[in-house]
PDB file of N, CA, C and O in Angstrom:
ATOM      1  N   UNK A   1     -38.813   8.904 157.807  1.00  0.00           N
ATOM      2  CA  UNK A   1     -39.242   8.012 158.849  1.00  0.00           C
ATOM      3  C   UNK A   1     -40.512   8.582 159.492  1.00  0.00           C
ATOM      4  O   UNK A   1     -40.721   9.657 160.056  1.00  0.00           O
ATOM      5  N   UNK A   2     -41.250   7.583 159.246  1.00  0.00           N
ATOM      6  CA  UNK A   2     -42.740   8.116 160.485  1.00  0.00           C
ATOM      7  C   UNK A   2     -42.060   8.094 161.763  1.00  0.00           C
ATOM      8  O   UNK A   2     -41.101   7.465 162.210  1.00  0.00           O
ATOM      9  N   UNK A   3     -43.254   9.422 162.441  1.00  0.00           N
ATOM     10  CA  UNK A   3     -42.799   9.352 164.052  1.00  0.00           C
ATOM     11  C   UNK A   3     -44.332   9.342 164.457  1.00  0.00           C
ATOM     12  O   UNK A   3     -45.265   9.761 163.773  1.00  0.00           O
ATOM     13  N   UNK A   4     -44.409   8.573 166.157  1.00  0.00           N
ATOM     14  CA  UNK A   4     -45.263   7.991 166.625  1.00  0.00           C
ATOM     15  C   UNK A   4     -45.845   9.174 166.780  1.00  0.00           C
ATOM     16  O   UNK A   4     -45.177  10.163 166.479  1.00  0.00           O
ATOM     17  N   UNK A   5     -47.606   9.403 167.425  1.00  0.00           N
ATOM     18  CA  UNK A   5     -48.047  10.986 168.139  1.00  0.00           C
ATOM     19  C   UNK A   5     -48.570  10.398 169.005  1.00  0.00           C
ATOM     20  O   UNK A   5     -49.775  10.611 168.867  1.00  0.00           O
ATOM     21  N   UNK A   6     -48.445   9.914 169.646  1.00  0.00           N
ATOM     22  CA  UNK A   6     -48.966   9.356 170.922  1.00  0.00           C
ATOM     23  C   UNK A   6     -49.853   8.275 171.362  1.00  0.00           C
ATOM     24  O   UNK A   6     -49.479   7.334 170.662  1.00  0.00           O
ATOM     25  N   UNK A   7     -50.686   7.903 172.010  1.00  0.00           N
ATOM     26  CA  UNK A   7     -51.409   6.968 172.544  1.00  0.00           C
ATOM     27  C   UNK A   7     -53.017   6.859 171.841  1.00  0.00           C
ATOM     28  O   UNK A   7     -53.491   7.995 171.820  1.00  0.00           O
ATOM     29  N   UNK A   8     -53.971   5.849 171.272  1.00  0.00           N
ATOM     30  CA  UNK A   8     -54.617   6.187 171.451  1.00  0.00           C
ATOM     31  C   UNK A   8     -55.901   5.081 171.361  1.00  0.00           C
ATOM     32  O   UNK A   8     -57.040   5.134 170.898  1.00  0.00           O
ATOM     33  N   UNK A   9     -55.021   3.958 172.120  1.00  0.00           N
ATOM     34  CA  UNK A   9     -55.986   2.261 172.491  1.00  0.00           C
ATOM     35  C   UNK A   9     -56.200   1.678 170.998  1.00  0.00           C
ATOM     36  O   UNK A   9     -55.699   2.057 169.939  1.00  0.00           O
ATOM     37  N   UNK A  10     -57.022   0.731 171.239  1.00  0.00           N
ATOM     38  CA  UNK A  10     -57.490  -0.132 170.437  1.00  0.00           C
ATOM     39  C   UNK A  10     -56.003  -0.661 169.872  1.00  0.00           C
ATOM     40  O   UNK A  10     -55.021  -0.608 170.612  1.00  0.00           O
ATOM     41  N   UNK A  11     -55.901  -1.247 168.305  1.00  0.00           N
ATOM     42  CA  UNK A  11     -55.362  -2.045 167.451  1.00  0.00           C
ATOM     43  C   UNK A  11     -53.494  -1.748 168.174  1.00  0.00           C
ATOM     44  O   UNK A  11     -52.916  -2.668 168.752  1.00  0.00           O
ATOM     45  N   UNK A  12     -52.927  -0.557 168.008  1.00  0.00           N
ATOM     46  CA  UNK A  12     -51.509  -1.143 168.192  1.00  0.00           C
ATOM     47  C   UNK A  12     -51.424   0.170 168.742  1.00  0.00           C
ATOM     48  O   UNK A  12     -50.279   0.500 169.050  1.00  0.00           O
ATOM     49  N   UNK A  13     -52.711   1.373 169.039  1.00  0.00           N
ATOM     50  CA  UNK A  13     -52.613   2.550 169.765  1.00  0.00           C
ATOM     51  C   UNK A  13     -51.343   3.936 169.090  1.00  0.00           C
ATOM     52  O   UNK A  13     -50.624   4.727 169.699  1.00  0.00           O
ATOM     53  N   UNK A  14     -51.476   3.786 168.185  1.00  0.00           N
ATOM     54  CA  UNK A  14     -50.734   4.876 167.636  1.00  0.00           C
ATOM     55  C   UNK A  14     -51.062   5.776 166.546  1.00  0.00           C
ATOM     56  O   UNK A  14     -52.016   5.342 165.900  1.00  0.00           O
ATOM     57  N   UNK A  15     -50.499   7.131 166.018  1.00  0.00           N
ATOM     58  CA  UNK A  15     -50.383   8.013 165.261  1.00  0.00           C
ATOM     59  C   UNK A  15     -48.835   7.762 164.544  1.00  0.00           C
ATOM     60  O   UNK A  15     -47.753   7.672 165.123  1.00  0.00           O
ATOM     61  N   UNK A  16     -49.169   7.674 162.884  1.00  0.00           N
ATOM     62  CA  UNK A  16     -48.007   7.944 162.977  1.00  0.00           C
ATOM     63  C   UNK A  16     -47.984   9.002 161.557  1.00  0.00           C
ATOM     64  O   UNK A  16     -48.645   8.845 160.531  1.00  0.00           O
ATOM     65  N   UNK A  17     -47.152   9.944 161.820  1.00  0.00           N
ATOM     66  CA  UNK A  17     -46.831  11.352 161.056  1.00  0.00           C
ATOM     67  C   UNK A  17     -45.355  11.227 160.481  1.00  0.00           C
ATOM     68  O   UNK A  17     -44.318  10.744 160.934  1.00  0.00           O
ATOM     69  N   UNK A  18     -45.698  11.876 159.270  1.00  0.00           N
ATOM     70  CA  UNK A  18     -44.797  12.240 158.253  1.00  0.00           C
ATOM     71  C   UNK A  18     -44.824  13.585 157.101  1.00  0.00           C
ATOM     72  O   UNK A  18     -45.395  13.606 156.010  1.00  0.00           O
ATOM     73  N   UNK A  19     -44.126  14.511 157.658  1.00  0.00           N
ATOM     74  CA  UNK A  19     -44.354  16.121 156.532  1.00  0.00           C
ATOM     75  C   UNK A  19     -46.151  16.083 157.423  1.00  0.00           C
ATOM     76  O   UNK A  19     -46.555  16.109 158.586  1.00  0.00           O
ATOM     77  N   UNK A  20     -46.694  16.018 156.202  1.00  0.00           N
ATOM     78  CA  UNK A  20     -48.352  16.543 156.188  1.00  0.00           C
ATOM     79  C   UNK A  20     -48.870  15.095 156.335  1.00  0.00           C
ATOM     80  O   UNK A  20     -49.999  15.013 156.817  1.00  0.00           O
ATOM     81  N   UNK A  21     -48.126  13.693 155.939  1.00  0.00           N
ATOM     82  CA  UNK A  21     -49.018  12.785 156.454  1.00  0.00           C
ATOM     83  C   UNK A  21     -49.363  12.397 157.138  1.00  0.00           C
ATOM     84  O   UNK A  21     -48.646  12.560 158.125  1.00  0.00           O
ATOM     85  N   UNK A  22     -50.469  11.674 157.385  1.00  0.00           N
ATOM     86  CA  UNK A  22     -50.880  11.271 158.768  1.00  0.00           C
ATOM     87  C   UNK A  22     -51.391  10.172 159.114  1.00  0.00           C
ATOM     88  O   UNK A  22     -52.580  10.366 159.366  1.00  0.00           O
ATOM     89  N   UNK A  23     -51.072   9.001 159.271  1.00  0.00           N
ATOM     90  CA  UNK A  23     -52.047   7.656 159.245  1.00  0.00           C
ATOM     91  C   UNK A  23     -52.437   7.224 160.618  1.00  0.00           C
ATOM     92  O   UNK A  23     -51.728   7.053 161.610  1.00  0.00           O
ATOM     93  N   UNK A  24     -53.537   7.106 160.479  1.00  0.00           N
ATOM     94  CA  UNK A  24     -54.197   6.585 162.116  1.00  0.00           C
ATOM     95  C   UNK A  24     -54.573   5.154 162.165  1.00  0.00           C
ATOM     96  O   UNK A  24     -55.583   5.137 161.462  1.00  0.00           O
ATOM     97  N   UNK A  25     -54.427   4.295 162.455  1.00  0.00           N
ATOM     98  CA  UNK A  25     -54.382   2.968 162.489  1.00  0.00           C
ATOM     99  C   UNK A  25     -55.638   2.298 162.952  1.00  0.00           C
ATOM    100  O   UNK A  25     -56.283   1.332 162.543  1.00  0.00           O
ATOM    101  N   UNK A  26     -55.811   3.452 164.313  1.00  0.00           N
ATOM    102  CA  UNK A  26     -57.110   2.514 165.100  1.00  0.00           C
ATOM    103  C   UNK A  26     -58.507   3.147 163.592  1.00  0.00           C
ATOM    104  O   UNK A  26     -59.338   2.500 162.955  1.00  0.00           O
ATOM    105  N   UNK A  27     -58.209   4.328 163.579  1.00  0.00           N
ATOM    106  CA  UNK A  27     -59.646   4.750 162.634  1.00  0.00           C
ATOM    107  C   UNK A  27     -59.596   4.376 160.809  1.00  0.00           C
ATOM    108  O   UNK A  27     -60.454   4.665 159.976  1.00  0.00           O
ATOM    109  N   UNK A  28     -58.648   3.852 160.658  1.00  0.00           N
ATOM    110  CA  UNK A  28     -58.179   3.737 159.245  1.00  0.00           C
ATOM    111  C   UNK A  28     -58.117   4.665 158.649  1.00  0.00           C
ATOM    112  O   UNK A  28     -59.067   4.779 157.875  1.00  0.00           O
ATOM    113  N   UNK A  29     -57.229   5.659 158.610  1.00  0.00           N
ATOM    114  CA  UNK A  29     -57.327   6.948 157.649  1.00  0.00           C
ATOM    115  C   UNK A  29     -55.984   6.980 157.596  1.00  0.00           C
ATOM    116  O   UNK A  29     -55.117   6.589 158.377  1.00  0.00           O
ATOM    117  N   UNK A  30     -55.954   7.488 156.588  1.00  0.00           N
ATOM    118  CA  UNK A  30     -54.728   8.435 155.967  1.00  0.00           C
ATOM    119  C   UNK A  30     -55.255   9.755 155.455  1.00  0.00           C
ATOM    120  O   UNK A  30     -56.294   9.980 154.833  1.00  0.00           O
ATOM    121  N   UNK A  31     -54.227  10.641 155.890  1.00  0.00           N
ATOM    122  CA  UNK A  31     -54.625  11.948 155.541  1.00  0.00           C
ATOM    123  C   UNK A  31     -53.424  13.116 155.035  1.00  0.00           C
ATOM    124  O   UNK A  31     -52.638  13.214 155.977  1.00  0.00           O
ATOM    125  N   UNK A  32     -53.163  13.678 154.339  1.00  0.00           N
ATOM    126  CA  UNK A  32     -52.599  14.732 153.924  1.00  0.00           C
ATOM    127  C   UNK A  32     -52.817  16.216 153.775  1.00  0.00           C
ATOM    128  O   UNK A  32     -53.600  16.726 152.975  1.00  0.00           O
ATOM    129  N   UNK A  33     -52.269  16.669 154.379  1.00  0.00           N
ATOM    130  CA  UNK A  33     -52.353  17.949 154.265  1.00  0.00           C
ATOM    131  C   UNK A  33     -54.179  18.160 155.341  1.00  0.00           C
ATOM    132  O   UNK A  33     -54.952  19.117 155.294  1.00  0.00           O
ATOM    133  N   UNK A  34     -54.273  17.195 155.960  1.00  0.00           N
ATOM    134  CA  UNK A  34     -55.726  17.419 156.415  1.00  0.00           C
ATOM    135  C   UNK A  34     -56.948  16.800 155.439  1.00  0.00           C
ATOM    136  O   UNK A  34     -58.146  16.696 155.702  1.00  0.00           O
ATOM    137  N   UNK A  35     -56.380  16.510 154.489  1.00  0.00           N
ATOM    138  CA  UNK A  35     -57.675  16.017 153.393  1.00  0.00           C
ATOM    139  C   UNK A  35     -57.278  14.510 153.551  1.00  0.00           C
ATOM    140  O   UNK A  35     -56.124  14.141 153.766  1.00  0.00           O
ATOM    141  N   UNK A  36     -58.266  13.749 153.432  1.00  0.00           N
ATOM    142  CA  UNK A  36     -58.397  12.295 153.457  1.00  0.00           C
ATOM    143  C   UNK A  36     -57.891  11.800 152.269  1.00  0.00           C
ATOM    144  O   UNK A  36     -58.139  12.422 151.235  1.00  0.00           O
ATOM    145  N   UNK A  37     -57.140  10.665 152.226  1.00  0.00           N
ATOM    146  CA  UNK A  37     -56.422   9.744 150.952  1.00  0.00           C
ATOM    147  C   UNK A  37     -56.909   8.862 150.996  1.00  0.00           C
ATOM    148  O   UNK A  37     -56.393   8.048 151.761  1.00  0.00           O
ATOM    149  N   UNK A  38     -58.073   8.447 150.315  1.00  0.00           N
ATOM    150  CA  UNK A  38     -58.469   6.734 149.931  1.00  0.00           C
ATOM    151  C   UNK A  38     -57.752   6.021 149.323  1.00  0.00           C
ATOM    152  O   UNK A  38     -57.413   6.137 148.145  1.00  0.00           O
ATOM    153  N   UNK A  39     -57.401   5.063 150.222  1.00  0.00           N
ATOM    154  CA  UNK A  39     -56.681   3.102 149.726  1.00  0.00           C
ATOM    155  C   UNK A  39     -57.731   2.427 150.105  1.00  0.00           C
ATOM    156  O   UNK A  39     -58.643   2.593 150.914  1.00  0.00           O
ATOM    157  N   UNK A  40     -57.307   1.360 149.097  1.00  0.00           N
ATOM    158  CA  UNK A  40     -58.037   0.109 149.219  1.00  0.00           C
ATOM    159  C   UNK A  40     -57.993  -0.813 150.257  1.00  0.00           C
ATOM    160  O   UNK A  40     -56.869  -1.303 150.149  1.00  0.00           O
ATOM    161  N   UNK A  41     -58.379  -1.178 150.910  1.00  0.00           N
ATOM    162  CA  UNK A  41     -58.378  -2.261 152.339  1.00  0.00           C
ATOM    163  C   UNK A  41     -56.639  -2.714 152.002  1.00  0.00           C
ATOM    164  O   UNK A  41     -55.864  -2.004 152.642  1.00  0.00           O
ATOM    165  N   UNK A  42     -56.163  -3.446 151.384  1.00  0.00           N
ATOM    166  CA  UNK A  42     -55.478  -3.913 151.062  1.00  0.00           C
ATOM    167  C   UNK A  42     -53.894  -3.449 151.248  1.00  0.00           C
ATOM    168  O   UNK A  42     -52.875  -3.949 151.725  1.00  0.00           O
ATOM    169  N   UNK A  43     -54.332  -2.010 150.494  1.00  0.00           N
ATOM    170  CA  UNK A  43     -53.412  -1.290 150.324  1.00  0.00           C
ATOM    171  C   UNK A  43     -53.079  -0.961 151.753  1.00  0.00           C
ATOM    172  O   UNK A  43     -52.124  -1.424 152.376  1.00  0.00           O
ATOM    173  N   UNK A  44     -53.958  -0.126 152.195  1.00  0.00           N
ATOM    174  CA  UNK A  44     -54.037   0.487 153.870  1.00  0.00           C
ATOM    175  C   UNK A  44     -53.032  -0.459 154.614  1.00  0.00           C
ATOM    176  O   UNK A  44     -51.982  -0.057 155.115  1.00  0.00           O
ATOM    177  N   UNK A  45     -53.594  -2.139 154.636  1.00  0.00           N
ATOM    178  CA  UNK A  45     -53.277  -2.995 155.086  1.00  0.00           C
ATOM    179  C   UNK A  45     -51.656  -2.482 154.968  1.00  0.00           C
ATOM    180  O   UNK A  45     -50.899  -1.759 155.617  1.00  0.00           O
ATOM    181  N   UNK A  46     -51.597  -3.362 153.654  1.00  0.00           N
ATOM    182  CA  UNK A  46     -49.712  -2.624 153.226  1.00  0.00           C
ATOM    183  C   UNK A  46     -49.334  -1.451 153.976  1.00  0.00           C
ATOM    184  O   UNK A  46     -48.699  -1.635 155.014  1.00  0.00           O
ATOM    185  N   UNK A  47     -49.512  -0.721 153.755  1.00  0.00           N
ATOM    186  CA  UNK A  47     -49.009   0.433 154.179  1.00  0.00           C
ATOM    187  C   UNK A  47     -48.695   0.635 155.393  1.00  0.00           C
ATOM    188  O   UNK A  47     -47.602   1.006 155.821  1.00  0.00           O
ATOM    189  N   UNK A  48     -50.070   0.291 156.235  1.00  0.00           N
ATOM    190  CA  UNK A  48     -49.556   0.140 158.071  1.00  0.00           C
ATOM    191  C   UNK A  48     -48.650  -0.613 157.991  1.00  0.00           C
ATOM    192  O   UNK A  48     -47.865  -0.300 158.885  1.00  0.00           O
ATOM    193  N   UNK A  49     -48.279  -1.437 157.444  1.00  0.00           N
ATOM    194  CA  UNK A  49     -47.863  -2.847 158.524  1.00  0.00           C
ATOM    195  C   UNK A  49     -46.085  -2.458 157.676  1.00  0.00           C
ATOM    196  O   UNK A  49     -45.017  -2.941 158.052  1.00  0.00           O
ATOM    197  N   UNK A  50     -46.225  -1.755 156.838  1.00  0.00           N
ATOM    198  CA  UNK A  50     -44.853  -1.047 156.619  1.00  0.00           C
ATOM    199  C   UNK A  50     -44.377  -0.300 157.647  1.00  0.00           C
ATOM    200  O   UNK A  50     -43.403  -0.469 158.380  1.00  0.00           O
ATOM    201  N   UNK A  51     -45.042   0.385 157.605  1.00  0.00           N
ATOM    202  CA  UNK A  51     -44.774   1.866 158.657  1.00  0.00           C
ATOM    203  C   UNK A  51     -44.506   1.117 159.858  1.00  0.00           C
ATOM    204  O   UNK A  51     -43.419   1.345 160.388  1.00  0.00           O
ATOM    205  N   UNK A  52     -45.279   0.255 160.410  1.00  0.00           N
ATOM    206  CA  UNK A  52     -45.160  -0.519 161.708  1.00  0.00           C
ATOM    207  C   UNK A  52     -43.497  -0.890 161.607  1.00  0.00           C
ATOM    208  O   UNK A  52     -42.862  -0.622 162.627  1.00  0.00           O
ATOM    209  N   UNK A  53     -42.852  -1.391 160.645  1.00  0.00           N
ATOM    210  CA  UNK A  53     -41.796  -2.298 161.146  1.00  0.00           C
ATOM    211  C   UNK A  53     -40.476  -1.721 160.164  1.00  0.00           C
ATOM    212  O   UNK A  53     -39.543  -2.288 159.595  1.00  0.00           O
ATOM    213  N   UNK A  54     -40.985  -0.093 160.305  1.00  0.00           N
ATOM    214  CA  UNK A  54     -40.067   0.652 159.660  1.00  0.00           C
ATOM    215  C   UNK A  54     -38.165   0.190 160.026  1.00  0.00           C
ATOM    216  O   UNK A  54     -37.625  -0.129 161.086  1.00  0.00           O
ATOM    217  N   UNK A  55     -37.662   0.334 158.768  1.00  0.00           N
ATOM    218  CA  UNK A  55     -35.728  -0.377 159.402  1.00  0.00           C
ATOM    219  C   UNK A  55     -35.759  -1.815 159.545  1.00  0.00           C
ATOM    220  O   UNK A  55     -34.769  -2.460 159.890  1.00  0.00           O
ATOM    221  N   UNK A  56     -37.293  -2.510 159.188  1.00  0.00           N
ATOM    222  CA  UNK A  56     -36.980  -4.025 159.496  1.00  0.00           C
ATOM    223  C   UNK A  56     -37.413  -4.639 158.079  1.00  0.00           C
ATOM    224  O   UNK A  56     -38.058  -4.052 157.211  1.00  0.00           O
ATOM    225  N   UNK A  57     -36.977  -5.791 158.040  1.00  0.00           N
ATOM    226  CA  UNK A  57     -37.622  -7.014 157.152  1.00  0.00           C
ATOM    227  C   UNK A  57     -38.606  -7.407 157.121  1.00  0.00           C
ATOM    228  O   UNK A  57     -38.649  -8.395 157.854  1.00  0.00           O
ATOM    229  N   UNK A  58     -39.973  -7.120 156.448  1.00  0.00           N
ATOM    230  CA  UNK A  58     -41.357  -7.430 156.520  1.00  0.00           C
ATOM    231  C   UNK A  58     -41.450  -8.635 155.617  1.00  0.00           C
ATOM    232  O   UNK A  58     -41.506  -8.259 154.446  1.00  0.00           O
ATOM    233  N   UNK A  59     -41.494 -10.153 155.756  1.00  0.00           N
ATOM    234  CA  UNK A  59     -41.733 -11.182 154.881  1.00  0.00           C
ATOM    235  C   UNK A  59     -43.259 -10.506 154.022  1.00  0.00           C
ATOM    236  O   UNK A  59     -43.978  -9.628 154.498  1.00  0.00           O
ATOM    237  N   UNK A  60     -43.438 -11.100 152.858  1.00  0.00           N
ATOM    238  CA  UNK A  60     -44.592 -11.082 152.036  1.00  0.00           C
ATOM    239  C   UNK A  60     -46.078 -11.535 152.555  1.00  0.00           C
ATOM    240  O   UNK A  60     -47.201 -11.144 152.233  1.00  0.00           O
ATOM    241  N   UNK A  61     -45.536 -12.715 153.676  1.00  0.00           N
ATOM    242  CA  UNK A  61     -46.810 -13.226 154.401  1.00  0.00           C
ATOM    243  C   UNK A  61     -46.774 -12.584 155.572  1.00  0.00           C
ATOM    244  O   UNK A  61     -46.750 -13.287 156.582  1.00  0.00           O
ATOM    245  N   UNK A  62     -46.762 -11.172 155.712  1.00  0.00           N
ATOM    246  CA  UNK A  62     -46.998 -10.477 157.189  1.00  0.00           C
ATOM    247  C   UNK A  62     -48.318  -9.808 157.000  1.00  0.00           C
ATOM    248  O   UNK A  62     -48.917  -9.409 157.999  1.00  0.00           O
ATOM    249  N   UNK A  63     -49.094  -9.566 155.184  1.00  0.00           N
ATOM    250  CA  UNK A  63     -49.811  -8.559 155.026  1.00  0.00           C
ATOM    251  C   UNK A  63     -50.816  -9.532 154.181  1.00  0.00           C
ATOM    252  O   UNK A  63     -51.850  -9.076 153.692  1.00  0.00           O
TER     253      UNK A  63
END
């Protein structure tokens, strides 16, 4: 399970961490271990909007 790191404005204002990952929402990054992971717009897309509604039902038309 991602956990939140705190506050930090814009889009939905969060950090969210896992082991070494790290996805930042407002800046679009994902990062591991400190090194940057390139996704595709798309993907990114996916991926937040997972993490966002972690334990829930995400329909196909949420992303």
């Amino acid at each position: 399970m991602f956990s939140e790191e705190g506050r930090k404005g814009v889009r939905n204002g969060r950090m969210y961490s896992f082991d070494s990952v790290h996805l930042d929402p407002v800046n679009r990054q994902l990062r591991r271990d400190a090194n940057p992971v390139f996704l595709a717009a798309k993907a990114f897309d996916l991926l937040q909007t997972l993490v966002e509604n972690n334990g829930r039902l995400v329909a196909r038309t949420s992303f």
